[in-house]
N, C-alpha and C positions, 0 to 999 in steps of 0.2 A: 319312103324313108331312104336317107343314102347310104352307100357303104360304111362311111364311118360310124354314123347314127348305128347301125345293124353292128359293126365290132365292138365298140360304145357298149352295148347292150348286152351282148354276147360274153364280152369280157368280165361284164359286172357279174352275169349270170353265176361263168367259171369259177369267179371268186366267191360268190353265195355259194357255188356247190363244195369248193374249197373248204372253205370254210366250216361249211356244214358237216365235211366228215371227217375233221379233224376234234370237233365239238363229239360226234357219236364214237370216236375213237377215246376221247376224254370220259366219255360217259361211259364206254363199256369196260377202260378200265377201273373209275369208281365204280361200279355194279361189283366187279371181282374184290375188289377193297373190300368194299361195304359185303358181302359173301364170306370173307376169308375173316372177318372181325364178327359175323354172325357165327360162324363156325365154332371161333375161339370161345366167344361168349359163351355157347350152349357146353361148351366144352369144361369150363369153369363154374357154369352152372350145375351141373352132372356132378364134377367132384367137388360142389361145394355141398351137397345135397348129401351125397355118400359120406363126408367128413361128419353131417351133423348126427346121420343114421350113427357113425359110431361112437359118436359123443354122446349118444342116449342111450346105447348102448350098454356101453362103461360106465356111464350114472347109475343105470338100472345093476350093474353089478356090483357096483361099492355101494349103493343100498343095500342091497341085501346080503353087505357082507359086514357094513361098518355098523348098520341099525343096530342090528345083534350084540355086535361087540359093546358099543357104546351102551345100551340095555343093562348088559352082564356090566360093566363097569358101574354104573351107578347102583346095579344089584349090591355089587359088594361094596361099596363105602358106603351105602344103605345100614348093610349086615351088622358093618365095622362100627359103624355111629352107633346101632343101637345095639350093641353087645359090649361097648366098654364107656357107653355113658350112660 
């Protein structure tokens, strides 16, 4: 092989290697992207999970607060229907 041939080759080389870790530089910051939008996610997961805990919550308390009431309400226009008709 002659000189040139050998820089020819050498140069291409540089430029694959070039190349190549400007690509794992691209890639190690999408890895931290795609990490930091995992994060967020779980993060949004967590309080969407807790939002619904108290949403069932709160059902569970105006159940057992409105049942009743509503109960006694139809008690007495029950009462009332049959006491003056």
């Amino acid at each position: 092989m002659s000189q040139e041939a050998e820089e020819r080759i050498l140069s291409a080389l540089l430029e694959i290697r070039d190349g190549q870790r400007e690509i794992i530089s691209h890639l190690t910051a999408q890895r931290a992207l795609a990490e930091d939008q995992l994060q967020r996610s779980r993060a949004s997961v967590q309080e969407s999970i807790g939002l619904q805990r108290e949403a069932l919550r709160r059902q569970k308390t105006i159940t057992l607060v409105a049942v009743p009431g509503i109960l006694a309400c139809i008690g007495a226009i029950a009462y009332l229907v049959l006491r003056y008709f």
